[in-house]
Wavefront OBJ file of the C-alpha trace (Angstrom):
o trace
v 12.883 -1.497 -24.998
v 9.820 -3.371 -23.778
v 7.997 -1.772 -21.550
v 6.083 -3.919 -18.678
v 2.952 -2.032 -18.533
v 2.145 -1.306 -22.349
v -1.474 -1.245 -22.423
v -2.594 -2.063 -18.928
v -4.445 0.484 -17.113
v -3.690 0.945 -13.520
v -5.921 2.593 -10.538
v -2.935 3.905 -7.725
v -5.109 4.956 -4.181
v -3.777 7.391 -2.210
v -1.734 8.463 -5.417
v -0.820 12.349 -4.081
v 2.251 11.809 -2.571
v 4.948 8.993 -1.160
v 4.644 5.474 -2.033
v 1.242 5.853 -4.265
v 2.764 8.797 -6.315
v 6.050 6.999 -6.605
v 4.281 4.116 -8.153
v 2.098 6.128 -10.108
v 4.780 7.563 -12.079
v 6.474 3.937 -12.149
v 4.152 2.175 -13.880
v 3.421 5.460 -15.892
v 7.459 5.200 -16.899
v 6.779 1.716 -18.137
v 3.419 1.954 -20.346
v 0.426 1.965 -17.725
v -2.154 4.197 -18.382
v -2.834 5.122 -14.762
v -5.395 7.052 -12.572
v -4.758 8.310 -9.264
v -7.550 8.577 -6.620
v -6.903 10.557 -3.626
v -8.856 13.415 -1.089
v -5.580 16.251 -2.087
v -6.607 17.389 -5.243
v -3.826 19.663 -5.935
v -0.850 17.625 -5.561
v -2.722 14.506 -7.107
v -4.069 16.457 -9.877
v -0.685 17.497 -10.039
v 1.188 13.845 -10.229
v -1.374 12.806 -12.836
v -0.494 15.865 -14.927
v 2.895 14.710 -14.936
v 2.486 11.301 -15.851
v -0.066 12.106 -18.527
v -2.563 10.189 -16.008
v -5.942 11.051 -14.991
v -6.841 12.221 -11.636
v -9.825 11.387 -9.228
v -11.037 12.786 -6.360
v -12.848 10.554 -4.089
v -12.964 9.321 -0.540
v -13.372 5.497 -1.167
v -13.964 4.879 2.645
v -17.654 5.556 0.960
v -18.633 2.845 -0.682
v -20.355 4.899 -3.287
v -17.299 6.859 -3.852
v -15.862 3.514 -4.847
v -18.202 2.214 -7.255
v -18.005 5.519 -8.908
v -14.188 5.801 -9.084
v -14.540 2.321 -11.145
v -17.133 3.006 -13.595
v -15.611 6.145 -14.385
v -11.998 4.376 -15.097
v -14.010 1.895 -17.127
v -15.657 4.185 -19.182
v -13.056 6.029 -19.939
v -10.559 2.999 -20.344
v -12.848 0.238 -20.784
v -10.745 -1.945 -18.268
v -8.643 -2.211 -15.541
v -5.462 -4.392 -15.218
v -3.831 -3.154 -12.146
v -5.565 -1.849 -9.112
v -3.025 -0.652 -6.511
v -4.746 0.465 -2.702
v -2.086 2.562 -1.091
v -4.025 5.455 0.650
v -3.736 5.559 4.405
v -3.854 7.312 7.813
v -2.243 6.501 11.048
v -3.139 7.144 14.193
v -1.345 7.126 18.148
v -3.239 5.463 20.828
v -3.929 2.800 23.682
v -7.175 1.206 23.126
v -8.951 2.812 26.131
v -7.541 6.124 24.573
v -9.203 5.982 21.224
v -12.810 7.263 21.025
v -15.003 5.304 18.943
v -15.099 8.245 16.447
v -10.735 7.579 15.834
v -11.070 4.236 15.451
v -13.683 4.422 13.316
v -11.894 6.528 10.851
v -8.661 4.597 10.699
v -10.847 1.452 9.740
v -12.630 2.939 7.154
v -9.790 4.420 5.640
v -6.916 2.266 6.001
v -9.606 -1.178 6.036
v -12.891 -0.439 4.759
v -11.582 1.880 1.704
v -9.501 -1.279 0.152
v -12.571 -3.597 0.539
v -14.611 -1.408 -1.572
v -12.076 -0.679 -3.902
v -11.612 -4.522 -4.054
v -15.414 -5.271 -4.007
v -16.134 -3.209 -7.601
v -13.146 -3.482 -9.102
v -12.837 -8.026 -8.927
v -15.777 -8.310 -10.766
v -14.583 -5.893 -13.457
v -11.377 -7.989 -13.651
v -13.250 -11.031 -13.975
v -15.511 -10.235 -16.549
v -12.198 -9.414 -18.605
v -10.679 -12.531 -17.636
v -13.691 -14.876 -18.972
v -13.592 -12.706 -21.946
v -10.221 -12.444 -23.045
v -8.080 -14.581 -21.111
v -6.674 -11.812 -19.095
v -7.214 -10.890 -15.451
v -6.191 -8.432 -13.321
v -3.567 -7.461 -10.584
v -4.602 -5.728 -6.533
v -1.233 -4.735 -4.471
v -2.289 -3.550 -1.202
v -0.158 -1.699 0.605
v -0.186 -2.962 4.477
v 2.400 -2.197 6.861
v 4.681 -4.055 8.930
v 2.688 -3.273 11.927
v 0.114 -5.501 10.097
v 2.353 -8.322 11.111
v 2.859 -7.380 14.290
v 2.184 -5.522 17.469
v 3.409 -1.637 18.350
v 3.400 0.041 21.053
v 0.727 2.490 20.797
v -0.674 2.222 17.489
v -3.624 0.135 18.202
v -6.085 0.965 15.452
v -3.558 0.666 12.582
v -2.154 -2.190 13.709
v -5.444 -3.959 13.649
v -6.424 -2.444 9.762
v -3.007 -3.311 8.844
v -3.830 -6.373 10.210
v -6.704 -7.120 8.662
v -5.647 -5.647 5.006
v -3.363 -8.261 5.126
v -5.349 -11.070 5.901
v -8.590 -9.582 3.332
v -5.275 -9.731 0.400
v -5.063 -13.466 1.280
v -8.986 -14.067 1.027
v -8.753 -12.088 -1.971
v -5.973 -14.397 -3.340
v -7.700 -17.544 -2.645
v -11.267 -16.813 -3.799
v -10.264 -15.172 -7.323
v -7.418 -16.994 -8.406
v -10.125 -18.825 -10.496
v -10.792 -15.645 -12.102
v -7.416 -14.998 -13.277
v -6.773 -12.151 -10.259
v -3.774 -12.102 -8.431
v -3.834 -9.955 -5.239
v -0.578 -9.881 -2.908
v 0.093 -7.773 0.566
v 3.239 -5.004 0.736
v 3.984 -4.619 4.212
v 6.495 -1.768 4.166
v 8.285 -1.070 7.366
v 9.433 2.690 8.333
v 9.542 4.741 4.842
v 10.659 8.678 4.323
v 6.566 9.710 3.452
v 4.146 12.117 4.736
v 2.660 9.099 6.763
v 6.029 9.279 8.645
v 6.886 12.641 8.789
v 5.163 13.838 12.096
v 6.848 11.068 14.267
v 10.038 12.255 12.188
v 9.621 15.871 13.059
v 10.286 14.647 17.079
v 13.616 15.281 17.630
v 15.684 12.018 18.129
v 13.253 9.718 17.321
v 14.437 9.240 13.921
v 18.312 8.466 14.781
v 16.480 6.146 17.825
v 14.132 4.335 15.354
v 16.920 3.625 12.234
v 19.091 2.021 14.925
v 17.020 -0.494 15.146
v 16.718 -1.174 11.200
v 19.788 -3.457 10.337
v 20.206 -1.356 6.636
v 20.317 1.604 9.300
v 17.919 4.292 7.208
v 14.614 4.723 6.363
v 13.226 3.152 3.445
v 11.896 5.244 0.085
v 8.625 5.492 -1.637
v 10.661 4.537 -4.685
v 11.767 1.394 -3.745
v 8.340 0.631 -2.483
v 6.948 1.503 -5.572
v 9.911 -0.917 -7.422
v 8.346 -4.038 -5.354
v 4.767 -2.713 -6.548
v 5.640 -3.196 -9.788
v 7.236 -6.255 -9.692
v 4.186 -7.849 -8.016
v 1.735 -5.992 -10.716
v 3.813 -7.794 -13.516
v 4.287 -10.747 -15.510
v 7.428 -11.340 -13.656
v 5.109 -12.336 -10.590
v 2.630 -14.467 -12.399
v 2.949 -17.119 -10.225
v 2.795 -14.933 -7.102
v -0.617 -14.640 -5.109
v -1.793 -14.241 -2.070
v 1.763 -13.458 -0.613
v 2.966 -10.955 2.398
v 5.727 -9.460 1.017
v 8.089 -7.347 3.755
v 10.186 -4.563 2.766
v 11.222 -3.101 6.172
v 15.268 -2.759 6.256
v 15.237 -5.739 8.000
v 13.538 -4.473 11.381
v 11.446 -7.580 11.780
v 14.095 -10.052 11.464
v 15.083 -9.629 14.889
v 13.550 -10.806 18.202
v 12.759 -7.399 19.744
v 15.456 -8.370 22.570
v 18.283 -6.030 23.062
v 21.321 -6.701 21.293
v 23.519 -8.684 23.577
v 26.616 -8.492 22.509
v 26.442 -4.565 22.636
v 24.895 -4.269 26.077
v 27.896 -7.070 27.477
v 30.032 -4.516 26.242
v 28.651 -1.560 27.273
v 29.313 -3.678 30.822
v 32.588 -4.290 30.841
v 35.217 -2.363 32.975
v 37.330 -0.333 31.151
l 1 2 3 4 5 6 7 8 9 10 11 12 13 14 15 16 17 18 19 20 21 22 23 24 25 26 27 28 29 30 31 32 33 34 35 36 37 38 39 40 41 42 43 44 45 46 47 48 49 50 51 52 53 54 55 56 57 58 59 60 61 62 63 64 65 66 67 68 69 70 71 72 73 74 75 76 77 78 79 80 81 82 83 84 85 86 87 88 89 90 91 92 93 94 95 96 97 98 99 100 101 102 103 104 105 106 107 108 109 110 111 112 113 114 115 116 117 118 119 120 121 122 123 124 125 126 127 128 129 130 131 132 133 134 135 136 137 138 139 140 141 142 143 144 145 146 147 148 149 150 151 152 153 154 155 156 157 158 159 160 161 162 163 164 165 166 167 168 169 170 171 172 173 174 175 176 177 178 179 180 181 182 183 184 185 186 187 188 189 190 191 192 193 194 195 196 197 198 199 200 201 202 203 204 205 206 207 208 209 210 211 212 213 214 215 216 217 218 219 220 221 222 223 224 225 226 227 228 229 230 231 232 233 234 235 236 237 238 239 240 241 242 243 244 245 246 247 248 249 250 251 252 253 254 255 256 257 258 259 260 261 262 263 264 265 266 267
């Protein structure tokens, strides 16, 4: 069996748990020789472990932290192929309701973090392209909300936002270098990033109802699209939103009609 991966590295973000983790041991499955990055130490040490990967701690929304998560892959791997930003936070909140010090945080970790994971790891790609004919790969992982407005999530909806817009400047500026770079914008997926919204009761069984496919998604199919779009499959993908939501944003937003007549009728 040929394995897609065979001697690419990969760098997974936010590797610890849910989608990065799932992807970690994905492209781990299939060849990659991959590092995970993430603040929980334990648990990531303890995915890498598992996948015969190499763990590193870091908090890449320092820019610092990034440069040094880089070098060190290099040195120890002398390249990187696939460069995967997944790590994330969320955050509730109005605009008038988020204190400078909130918003600040989401940017730099859900924004800032993938442009300085971006910033040290292109030029590392290119150098291999002009070299040997063989660039690199960036997934970043965005959101739905990126594409859209929520209720109430102001801050991520704007770093979503932007992630997916910096993916498409990415895209256009690098393709000369041999770097592909394409947007995930998952919708609502059974992670850790979900789980205190989950924990309400009811808001689950409210928030499925409105996903045609009628369940959350999983970190494993996210992590199926991930690879497809780090692949030669995808060689002639770049700087392309992809949506993996259930089907939630196909819709208007308007109530569904035809069960509200009903709901109307006498008798």
């Amino acid at each position: 069996m040929t394995l897609r991966f065979q001697s690419r590295t990969a760098l997974v973000t936010g590797g610890a748990s849910g989608i990065g983790a799932a992807t970690a041991r994905l492209l781990a499955g299939e060849g990659a020789r991959v590092t995970i990055v993430d603040l929980e130490s334990s648990s990531g040490a303890e995915v890498a472990a598992g996948i015969g990967g190499h763990f590193h701690a870091a908090d890449l929304s320092d820019m610092a932290a990034a440069e040094a998560m880089v070098h060190d892959l290099l040195a120890r791997e002398g390249r990187l192929d696939i460069l995967v930003n997944n790590a994330g936070i969320g955050s509730l909140g109005e605009v008038p309701d988020l204190d400078p010090a909130q918003w600040r945080k989401v940017m730099a970790v859900d924004l800032d973090a993938v442009y300085h994971a971006c910033r040290v790891a292109v030029p590392a790609m290119r150098a291999a392209f002009r070299a040997e004919g063989r660039g690199g790969v960036i997934v970043n992982t965005a959101s739905l909300s990126g594409l859209a407005a929520d209720y109430g999530f102001a801050v991520y909806n704007v770093a979503k936002a932007a992630v997916i817009n910096l993916s498409r400047v990415l895209a256009i500026d690098h393709g000369k270098d041999g770097i592909r770079v394409n947007a995930l914008c998952p919708g609502l997926i059974d992670t850790p990033l979900a789980a205190p919204l989950a924990a309400i009761p009811g808001l689950m069984e409210k928030w499925t109802r409105a996903i045609p496919l009628g369940r959350a998604g999983r970190a494993e199919e996210m992590a199926e699209v991930i690879a497809f779009l780090a692949s030669d499959a995808a060689s002639y993908i770049t700087g392309s939103v992809i949506v993996a939501d259930g089907g939630a944003g196909a819709h208007t937003g308007q109530p569904n009609f035809m069960a509200e007549i009903a709901a109307l009728q006498p008798g």
